[in-house]
N, C-alpha and C positions, 0 to 999 in steps of 0.2 A: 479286542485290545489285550494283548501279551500283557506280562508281568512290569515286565522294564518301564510298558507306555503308564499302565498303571500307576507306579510308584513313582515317575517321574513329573505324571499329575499329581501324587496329591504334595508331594514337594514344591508343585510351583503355585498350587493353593495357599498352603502354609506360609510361601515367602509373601505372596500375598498380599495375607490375611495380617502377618508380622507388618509389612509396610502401612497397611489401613491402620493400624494402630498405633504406628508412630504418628502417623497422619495428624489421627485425633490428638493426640499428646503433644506436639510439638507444635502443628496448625490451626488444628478448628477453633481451638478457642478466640472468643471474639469477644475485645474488652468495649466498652461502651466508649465511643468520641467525647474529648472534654476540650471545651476552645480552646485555642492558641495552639492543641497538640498541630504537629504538621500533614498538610492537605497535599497527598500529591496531585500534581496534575495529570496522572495514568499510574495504575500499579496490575497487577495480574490478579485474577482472578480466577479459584480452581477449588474443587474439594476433591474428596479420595478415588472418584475416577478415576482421575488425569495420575495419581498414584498409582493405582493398581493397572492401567495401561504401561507406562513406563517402566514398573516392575515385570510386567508380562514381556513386555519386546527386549527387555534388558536378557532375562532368560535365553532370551534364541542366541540371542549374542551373535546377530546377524547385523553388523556393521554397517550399513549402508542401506539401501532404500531397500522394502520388504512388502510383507503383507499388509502392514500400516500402512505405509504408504497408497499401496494400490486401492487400501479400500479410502484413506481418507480423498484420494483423487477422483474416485468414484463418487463419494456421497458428496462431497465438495460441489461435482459439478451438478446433479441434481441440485443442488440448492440454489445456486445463481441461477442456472439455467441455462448451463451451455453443454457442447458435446464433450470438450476436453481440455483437463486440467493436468499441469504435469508441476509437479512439485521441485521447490530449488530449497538454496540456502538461505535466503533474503529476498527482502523486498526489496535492494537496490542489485543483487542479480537476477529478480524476475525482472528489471527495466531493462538491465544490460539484455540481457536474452530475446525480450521480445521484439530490439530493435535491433539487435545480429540478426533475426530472423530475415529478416526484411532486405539485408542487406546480402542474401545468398542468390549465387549466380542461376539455380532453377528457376527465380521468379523472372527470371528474363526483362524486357523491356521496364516491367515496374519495381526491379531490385531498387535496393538504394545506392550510390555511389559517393565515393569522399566529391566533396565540393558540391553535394545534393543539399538542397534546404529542407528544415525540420520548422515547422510552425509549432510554437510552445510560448511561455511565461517564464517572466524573472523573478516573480513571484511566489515562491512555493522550495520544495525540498533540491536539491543538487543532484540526486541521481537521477532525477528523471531528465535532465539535462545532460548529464557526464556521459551518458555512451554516444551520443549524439554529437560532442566533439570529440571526444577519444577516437571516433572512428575515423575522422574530417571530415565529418557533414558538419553542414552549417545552420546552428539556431536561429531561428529566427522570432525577436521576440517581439511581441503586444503587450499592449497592458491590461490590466482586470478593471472589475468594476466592482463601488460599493454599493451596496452590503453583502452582498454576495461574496468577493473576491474571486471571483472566476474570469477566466478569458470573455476578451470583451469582443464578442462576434462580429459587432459591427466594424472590427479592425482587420478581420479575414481577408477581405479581398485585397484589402492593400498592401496585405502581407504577401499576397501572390505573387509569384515570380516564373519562368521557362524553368527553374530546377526544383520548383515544390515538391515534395513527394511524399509528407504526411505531416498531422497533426498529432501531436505528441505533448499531452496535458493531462492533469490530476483533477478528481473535482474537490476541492480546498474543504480539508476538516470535515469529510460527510457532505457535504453541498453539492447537490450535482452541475456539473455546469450544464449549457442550454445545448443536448444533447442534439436536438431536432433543427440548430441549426449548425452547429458541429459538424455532426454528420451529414447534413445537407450540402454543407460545402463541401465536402470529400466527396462525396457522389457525383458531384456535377464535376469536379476537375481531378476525380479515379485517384485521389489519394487515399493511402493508406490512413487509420483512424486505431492509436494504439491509447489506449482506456487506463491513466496509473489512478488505480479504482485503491490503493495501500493505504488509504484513510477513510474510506467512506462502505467498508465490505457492509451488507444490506440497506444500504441506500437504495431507493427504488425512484423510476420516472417513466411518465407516461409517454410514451409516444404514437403517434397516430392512433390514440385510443385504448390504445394496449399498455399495461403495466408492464415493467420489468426493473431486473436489478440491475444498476451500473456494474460493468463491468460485460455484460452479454450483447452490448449495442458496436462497439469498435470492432476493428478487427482482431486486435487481438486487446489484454487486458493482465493487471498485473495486480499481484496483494501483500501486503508485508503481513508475518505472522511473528514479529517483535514483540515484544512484553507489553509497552504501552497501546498496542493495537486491539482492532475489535475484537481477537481471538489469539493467541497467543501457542508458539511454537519453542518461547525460547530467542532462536532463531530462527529464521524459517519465509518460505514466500512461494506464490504461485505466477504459473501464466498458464491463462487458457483463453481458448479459441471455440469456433466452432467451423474452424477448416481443417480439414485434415492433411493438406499439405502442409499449413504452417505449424501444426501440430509436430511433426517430424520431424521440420527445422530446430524448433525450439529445442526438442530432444536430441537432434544433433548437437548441436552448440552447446548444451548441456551436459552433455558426457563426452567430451572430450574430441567434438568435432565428428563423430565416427559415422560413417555410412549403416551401420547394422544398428538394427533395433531390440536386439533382443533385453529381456531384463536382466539385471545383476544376477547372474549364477547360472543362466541357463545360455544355450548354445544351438544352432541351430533353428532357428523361429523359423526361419525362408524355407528354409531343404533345400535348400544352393549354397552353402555355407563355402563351398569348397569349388562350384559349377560358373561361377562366370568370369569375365574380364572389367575391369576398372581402371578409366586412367592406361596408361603407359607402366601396368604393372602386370606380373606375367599372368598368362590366363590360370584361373581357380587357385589365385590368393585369399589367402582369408578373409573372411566378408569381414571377421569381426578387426580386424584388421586396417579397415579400409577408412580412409578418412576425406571423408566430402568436404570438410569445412575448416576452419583453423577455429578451433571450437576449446572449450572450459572444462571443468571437471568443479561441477556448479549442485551435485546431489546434496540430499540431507539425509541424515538420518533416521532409520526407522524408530529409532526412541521418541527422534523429536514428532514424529509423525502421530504415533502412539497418541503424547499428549493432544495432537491437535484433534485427532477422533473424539478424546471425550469434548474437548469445548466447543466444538462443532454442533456437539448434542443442548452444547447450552447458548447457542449460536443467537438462537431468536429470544432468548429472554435475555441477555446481554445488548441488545441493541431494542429491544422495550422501554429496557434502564436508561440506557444513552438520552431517548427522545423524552423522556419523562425530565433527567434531570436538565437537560438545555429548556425544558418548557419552563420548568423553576425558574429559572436564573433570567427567561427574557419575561416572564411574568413580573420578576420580583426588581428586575431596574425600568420597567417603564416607566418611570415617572421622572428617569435620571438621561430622559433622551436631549437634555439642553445640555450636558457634559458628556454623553457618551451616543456614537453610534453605534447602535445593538447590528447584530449579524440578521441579516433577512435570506428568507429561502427561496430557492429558483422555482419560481414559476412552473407547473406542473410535475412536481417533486416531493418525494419524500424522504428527508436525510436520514440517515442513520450515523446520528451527530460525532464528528472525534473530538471536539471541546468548542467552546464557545469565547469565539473572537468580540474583542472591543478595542474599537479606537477612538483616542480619545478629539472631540473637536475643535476645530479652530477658535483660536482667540477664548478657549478658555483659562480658567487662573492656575492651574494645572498642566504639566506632561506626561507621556506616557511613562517616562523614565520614574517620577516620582510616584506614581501610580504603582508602578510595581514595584518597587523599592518599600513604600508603603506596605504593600499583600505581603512581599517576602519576609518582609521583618515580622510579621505578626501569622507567620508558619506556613501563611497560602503558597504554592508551589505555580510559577509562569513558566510562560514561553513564549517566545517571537513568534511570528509566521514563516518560520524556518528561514528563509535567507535574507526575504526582505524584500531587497533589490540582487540577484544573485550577480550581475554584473559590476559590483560597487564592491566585492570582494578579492581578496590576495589571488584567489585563483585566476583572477580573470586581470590580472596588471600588466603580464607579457603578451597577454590578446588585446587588451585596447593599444599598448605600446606598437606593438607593430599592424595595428590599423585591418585588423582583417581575422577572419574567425567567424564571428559571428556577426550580423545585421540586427537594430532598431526598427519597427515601425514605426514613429507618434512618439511622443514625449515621453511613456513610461510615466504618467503622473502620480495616476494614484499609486502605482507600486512605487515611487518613493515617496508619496503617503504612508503606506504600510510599511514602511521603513523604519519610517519616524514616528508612527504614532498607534502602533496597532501590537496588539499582545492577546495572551486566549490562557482563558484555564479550563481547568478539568472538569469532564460529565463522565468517569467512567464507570462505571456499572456497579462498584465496592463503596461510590459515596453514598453516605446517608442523607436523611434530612436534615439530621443535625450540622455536619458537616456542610453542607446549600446555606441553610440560612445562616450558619457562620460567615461566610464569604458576600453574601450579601449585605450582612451586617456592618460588614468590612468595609467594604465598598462605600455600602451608601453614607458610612462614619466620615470618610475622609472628601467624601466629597461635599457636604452638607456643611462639612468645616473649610471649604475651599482649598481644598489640596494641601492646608497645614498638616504637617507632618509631627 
């Protein structure tokens, strides 16, 4: 190591060292919970790792995907258990992405085409739905089932049609859905099976005997690294596979449609960069030049990558937390199951919880509405289950008006149950005990008093 390399380590020591100390000064201190103060329902969680990483890749001042990134898509996939993970901007462009995969003209007979049907739910978040019409396939929805809130398999077959060509669902808040029949129906009728795993990263389910994480069972599989998620980028998302053909796509479609794979800054990866023909373009065009797909410019950045390596490291005690405090919260309202459906787990599964769903029941003295009107007023922090009914919203008024878009299976009952009557608060990994039995307290206060407010 020369002089230069020398003095330019211990300068990026020092900048460091200076960052872990604001850290301490500004961050770590941690004041003790006093009730009523406010409860989010997700906040981030990080100490001076995720600082001193973010200080480190700030130094290269290499803009764009880097050595973070490669190593976090490396150790990323070790941990799920797949071959390949390729890093985005978001959890609603790893959805976009892994279902452009699908729709490129290499997959031949099993691409997807506009007017192809997507089996999914109206039940859950909007982007696992939106590339799905954006493209012009057509959704096609089921309804879920309580307590679970997951796709209700026994609705599969009647969702089938001559232009099915994948299932396209989340498993709802960490819950996995019922994988082994999921996929069971994809195999028997060669559909595609795309896992939007962005609520549930170490959830785990057994199948045929064997454990694994959601997200390594579909074909391919998608995670949001958003603030309120189980690991946090900022912004940030993945999709990984463990084909390597769709592996390629995805990386197409992600950098800008382009036929060449090489990584940002380097040239050449083939040794044909300059040696073949493509298309109706003259012979030894630039490979990096060449564009297979009508494709995004969908990367992140190596900063935000940075931080995702250190919480990665803290990956499996953050979802320890999760399962500890959802056991709280359905330990501490069992006695409150004449007012409330508590959330139940799928059946050969282990969630790795994103908050804990309650809806409230029929013909009691009570609504959901006042229910969390109540928590909010007294600092607890809610949420719907993302759209509800996603067909019962603004987006979707010029697709019923003109009668076509998207198809119904069955009634949709309970998701317009969950419409009306279903909310979730927080288990993420920064709440205390204090903080659980505040919200219990909460709870069980207003209900014991009949929903007076």
């Amino acid at each position: 190591m020369n002089s230069n390399d020398t003095q330019e380590q211990a300068l990026r020591s020092e900048a460091i060292r200076a960052a872990i100390a604001h850290y301490s000064h500004a961050h770590a201190a941690l004041k003790s919970y006093r009730p009523g103060e406010r409860i989010p329902y997700a906040a981030r969680v990080f100490d001076e790792k995720e600082i001193a990483n973010l200080v480190d890749s700030a130094l290269d001042f290499w803009l764009t995907s880097g050595r973070f990134a490669a190593r976090f898509e490396r150790e990323f996939s070790s941990f799920v258990g797949v071959r390949h993970t390729m890093l985005t901007n978001s959890g609603s462009s790893a959805n976009l992405l892994a279902f452009m995969a699908l729709t490129s003209p290499s997959l031949k007979e099993r691409r997807i085409r506009p007017g192809d049907e997507i089996v999914t739910v109206a039940a859950g978040f909007p982007t696992t739905v939106s590339p799905i019409i954006q493209y012009g396939a057509v959704p096609v929805f089921v309804d879920v089932t309580l307590p679970e809130y997951n796709i209700d398999t026994a609705m599969l077959e009647a969702a089938l049609s001559s232009r099915t060509k994948a299932v396209m669902v989340a498993h709802t808040l960490g819950n996995p859905f019922d994988i082994a029949k999921v996929s069971g129906f994809c195999v028997r009728h060669g559909l595609w099976l795309i896992e939007d795993n962005c609520d549930a990263l170490g959830s785990r389910y057994c199948l045929d005997g064997v454990w694994g994480f959601t997200g390594s069972f579909g074909d391919l599989a998608t995670s949001s690294f958003y603030p309120p998620h189980h690991m946090t980028m900022g912004e940030g998302g993945a999709v990984y596979t463990n084909d390597p053909h769709l592996k390629r796509l995805v990386e197409s479609f992600r950098d800008w449609g382009r036929d060449c794979w090489c990584p940002s800054g380097q040239d050449n990866t083939c040794g044909k960069r300059f040696a073949k023909q493509y298309g109706e373009l003259p012979p030894g065009y630039d490979h990096k030049y060449v564009y297979s797909h009508f494709g995004y410019n969908l990367k992140l950045t190596d900063m935000q990558a940075a931080i995702g390596c250190a919480q990665l490291e803290k990956l499996p005690t953050f979802i320890d937390a999760r399962k500890k405090n959802w056991c709280k919260l359905r330990e501490g309202l069992s006695d409150m199951e004449d007012s409330l459906i508590l959330p139940g787990t799928t059946r050969d599964s282990d969630p790795s919880w994103f908050g804990f769903l309650l809806t409230i029941r029929e013909n009691t003295a009570f609504n959901r509405d006042e229910l969390v009107n109540y928590l909010e007023s007294r600092g607890i922090q809610t949420r719907m289950l993302f759209a509800g009914n996603l067909i019962k919203h603004p987006c979707f008024d010029e697709m019923r008006a003109g009668g076509t878009g998207y198809r119904v299976v069955g009634e949709l009952a309970i998701t317009e149950r969950i419409m009306r009557d279903t909310f979730w608060i927080g288990v993420y990994p920064g709440m205390t005990e204090e903080m659980i039995a505040y919200m219990l307290d909460t709870i069980r206060a207003f209900i014991k008093r009949g929903g007076s407010t």
